[in-house]
C-alpha positions as CSV (number, residue, x, y, z in Angstrom):
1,X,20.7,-1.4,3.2
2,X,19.2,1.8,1.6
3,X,15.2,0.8,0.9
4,X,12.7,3.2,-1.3
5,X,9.3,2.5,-1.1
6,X,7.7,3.1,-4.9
7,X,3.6,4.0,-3.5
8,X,3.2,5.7,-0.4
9,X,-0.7,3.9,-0.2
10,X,-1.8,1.0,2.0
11,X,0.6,-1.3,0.9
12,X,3.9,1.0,0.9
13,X,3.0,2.6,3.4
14,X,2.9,-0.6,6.2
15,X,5.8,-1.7,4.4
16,X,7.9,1.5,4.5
17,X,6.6,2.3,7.7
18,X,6.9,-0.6,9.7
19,X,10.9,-0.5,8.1
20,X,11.4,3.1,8.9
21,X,10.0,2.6,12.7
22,X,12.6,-0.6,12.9
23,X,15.8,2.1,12.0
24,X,16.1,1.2,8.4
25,X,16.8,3.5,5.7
26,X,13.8,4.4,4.3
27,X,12.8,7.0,1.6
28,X,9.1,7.0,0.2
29,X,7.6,8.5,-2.5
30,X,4.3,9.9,-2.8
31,X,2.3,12.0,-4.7
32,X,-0.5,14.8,-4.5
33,X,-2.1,15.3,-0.7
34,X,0.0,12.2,0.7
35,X,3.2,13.6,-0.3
36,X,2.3,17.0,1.0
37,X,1.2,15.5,4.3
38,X,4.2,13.6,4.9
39,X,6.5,16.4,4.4
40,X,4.8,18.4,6.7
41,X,3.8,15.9,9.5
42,X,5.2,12.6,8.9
43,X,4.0,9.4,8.2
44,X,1.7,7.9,10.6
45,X,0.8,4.1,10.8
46,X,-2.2,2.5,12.7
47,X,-0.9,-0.7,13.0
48,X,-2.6,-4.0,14.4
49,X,0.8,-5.1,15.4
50,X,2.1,-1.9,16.6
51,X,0.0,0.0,17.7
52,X,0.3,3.6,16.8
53,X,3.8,4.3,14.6
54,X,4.6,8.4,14.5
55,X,7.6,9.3,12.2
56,X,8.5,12.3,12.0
57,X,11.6,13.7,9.3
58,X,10.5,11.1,6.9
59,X,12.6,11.1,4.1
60,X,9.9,11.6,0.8
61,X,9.9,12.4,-2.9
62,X,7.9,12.9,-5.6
63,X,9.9,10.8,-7.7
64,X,10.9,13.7,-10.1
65,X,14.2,15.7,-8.6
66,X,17.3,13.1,-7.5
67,X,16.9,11.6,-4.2
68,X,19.9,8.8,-4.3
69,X,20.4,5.5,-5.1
70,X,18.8,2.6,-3.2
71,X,19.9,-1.6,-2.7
72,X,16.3,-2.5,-2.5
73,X,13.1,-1.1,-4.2
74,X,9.7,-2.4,-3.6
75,X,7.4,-1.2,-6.0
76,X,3.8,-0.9,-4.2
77,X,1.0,1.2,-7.2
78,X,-1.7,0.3,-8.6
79,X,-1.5,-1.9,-11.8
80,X,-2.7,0.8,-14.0
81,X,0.1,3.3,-12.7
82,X,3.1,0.7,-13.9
83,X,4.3,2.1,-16.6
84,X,4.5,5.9,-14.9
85,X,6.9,3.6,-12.3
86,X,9.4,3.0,-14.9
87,X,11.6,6.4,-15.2
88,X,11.7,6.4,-11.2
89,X,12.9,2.9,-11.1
90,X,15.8,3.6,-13.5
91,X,17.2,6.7,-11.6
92,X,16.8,4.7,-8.2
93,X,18.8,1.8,-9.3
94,X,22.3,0.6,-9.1
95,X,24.1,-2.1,-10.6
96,X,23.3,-4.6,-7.8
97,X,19.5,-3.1,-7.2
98,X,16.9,-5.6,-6.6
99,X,13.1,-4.6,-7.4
100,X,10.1,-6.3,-5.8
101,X,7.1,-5.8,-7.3
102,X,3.8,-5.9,-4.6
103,X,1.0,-5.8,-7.4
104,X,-2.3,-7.3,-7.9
105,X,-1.5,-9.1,-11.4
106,X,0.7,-12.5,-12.2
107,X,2.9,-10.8,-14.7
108,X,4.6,-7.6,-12.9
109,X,8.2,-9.4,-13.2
110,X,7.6,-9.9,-16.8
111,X,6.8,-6.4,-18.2
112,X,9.6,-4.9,-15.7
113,X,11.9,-7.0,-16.9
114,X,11.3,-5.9,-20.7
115,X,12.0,-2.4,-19.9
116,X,14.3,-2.2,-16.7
117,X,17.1,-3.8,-18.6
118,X,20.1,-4.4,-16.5
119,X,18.3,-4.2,-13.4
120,X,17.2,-7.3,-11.4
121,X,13.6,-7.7,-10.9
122,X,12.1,-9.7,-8.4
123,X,8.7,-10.9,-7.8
124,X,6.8,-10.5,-4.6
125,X,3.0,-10.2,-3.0
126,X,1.7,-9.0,0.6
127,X,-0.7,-10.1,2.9
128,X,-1.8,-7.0,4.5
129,X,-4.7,-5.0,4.7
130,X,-4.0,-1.4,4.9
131,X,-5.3,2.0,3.3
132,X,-4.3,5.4,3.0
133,X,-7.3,6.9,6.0
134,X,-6.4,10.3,5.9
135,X,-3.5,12.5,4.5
136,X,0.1,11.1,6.0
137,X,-1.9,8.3,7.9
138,X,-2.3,4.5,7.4
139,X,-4.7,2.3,9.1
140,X,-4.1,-1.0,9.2
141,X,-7.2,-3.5,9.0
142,X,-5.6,-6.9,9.8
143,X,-3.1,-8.9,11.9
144,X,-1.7,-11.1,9.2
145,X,1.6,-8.9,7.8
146,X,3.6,-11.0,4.4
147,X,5.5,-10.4,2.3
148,X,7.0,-13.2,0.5
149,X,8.9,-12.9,-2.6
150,X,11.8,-14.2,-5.1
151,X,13.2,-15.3,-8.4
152,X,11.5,-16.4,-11.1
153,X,13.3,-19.1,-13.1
154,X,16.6,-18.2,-14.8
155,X,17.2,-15.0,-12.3
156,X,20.5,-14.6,-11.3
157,X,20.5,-12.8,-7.9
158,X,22.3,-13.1,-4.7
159,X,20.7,-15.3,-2.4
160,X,22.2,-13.5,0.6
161,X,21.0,-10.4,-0.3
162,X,17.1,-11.9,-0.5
163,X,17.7,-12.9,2.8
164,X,18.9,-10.1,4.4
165,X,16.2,-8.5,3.2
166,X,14.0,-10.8,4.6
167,X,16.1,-10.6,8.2
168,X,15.2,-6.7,8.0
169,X,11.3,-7.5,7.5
170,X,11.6,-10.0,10.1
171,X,13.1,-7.4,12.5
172,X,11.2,-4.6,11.4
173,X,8.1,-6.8,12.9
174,X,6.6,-8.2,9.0
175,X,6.9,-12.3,8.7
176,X,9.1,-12.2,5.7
177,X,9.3,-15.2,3.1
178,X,12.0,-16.0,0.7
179,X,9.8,-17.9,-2.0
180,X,11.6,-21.4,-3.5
181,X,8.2,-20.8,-5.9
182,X,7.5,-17.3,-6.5
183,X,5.3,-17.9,-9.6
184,X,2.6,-20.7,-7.6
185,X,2.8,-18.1,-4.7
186,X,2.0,-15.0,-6.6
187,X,-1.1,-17.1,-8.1
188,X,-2.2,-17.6,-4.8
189,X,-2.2,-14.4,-3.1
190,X,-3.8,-12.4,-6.6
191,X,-6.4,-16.0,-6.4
192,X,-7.5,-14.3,-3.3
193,X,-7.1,-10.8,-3.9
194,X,-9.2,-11.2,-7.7
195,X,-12.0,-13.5,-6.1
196,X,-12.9,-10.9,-2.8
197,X,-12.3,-8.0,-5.1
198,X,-14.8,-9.1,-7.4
199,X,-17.1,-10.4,-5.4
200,X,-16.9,-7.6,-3.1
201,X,-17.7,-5.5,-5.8
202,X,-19.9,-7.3,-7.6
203,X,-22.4,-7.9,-4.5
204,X,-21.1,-4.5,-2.7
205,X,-20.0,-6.1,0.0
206,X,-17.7,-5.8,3.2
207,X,-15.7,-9.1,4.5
208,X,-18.7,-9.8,7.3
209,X,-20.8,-10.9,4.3
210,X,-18.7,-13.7,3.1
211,X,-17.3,-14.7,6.3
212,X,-21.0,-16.2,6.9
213,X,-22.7,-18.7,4.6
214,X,-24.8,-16.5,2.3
215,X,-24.4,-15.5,-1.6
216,X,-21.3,-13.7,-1.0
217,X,-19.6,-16.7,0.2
218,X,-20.7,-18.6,-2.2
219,X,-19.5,-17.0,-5.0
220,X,-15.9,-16.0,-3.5
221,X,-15.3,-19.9,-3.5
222,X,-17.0,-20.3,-7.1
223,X,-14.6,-18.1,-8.5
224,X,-11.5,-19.8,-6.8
225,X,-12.5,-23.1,-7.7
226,X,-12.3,-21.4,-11.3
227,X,-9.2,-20.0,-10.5
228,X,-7.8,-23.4,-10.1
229,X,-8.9,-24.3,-13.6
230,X,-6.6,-21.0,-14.5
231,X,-3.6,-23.0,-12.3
232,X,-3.4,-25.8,-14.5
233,X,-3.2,-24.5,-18.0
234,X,-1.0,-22.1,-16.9
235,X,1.4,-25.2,-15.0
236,X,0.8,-24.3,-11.5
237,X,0.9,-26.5,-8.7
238,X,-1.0,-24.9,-5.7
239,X,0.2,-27.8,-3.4
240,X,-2.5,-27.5,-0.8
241,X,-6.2,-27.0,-0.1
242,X,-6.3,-24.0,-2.3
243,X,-10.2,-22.9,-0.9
244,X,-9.7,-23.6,2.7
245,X,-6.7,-21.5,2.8
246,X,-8.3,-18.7,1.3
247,X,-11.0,-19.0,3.7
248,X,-8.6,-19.1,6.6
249,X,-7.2,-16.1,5.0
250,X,-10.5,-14.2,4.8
251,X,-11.5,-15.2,8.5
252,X,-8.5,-13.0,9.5
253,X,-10.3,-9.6,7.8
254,X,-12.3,-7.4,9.9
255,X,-15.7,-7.4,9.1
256,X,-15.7,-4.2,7.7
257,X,-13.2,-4.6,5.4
258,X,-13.6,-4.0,1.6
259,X,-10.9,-4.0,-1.4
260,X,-9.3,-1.3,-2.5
261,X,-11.1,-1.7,-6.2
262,X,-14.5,-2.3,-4.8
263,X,-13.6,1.3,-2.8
264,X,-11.8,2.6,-6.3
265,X,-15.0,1.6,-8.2
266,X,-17.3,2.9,-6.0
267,X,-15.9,6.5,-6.0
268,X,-15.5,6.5,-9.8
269,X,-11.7,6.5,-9.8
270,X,-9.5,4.0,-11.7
271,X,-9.7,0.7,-10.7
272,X,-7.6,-2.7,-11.1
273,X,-10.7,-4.4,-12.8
274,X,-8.2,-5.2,-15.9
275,X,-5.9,-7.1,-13.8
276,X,-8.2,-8.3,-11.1
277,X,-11.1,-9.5,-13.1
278,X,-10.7,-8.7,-16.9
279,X,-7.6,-10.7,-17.4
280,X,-9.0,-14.2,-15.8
281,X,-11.3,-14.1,-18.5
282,X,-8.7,-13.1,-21.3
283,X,-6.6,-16.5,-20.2
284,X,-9.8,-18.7,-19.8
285,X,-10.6,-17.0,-23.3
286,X,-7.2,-17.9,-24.8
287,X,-7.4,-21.7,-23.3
288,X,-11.2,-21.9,-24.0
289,X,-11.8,-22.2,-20.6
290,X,-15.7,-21.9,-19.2
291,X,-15.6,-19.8,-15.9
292,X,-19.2,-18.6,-15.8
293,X,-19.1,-16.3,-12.7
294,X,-15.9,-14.6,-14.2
295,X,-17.5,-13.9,-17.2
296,X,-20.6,-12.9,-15.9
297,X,-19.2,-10.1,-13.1
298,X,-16.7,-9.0,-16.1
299,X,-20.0,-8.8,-18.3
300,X,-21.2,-6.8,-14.9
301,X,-18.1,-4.2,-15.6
302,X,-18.4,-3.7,-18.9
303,X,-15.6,-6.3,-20.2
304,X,-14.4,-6.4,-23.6
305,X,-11.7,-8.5,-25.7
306,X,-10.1,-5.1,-25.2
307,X,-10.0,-4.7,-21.9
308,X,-7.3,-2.2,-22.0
309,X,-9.6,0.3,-23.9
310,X,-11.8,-0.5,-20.9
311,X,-10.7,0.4,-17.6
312,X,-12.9,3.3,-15.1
């Protein structure tokens, strides 16, 4: 199967590269210094798994000129760059195309779906952690590698195909995971990713602060057990110990590990504060929902009921 890799970051980047290093066709594309690097040198991963991955004669775009058609796309930006995603995805795709989103937000699938008419959209999320550390390199912060994804309801898609996808992760070295509920496992992994994003950013902290009891800690299970007030309005049945899972997941970080908003935020640029933190409070909002440490660290970022008109 012919893979392209939408986001050449952190994410696409252990994705693609762990695929690519495996013998899978693999064609990235990438913008601005990374695209330039990788065209030069290659794409370089610094895995935890891996060691060090060196590929040279990567195949890489910027999207723009015509580069083929692909079976699978996973689609691995930032919230905020969606929409710029669009155009690509429609040039990339095929009649039998399948797209996995790898965002932080619970409602990818639903505004691709609006536009990509024709084209099957997936859902998906990643455990990873992973950032671009210097032009045409990856480092790789973690040992847990997911990627689980799959239909919502009413998709039709070829079952066979998800799982030869998910035989190619598994070969490529990544634990893939055919969801039989993509929408309760997308809440969890952006329950995690929204909660250490904004705490991390809120207290400017790196994972060694909440992985010891402290004020960090503290609020980062605060905010999930306010996330689980989120789960039930919205019908979601999280099926297990919701904060011990996320703290399992957290003792697997590094302690010098940070999320890519608080680093975003930090350096002025734009950041997923809109999905990540803004939109809990919009739903708890809509449901009249109390989630005082949401609503204060949105206060913190300068939320609005607009929080589109908002973002850094």
């Amino acid at each position: 199967m012919k893979y392209l890799i939408i986001g050449t970051g952190g994410t696409g980047g252990c994705i693609g590269g762990y695929l690519e290093s495996s013998g899978k066709d693999v064609t990235f594309i990438a913008r601005g210094a990374q695209l330039k690097a990788i065209k030069k040198n290659g794409l370089i991963v610094h895995s935890t798994l891996k060691g060090e991955i060196n590929m040279k004669n990567v195949k890489v775009f910027d999207g723009y000129e015509e580069f083929g058609k692909f079976d699978v796309i996973f689609l691995c930006v930032k919230g905020y760059s969606l929409e710029g995603t669009i155009s690509t995805i429609k040039k990339a795709s095929h009649e039998k195309t399948i797209v996995i989103p790898i965002l932080n937000a619970l409602n990818a699938e639903e505004k691709l779906s609006k536009v990509l008419n024709g084209i099957i959209v997936l859902d998906g999320c990643i455990y990873v952690g992973g950032y671009i550390s210097a032009p045409g390199e990856i480092t790789q912060t973690i040992k847990i590698f997911r990627v689980v994804f799959g239909a919502r309801e009413n998709t039709n898609v070829d079952m066979n195909l998800l799982y030869k996808v998910q035989l190619d992760l598994e070969e490529a070295g990544i634990d893939g995971v055919v969801s039989d509920n993509i929408r309760r496992d997308i809440f969890k992994k952006f329950s995690f990713t929204s909660a250490y994003a904004a705490t991390g950013a809120y207290y400017d902290a790196s994972a060694g602060e909440f992985q010891n009891d402290g004020e960090c800690r503290k609020m980062f299970v605060l905010l999930l057990k306010e996330l689980q007030k989120i789960a039930i309005v919205l019908n979601i049945n999280l099926d297990t110990d919701f904060v011990d899972e996320n703290l399992v997941i957290l003792g697997g970080f590094s302690s010098d590990t940070t999320a890519s908003m608080q680093k975003d935020i930090k350096k002025g640029k734009s950041s997923e504060k809109d999905e990540l933190i803004f939109n809990i409070v919009n739903i708890a909002e809509k449901y009249d929902i109390d989630l005082p440490n949401y609503k204060k660290i949105a206060k913190y970022f300068g939320y609005s009921k607009s929080p589109m008109k908002t973002r850094s």
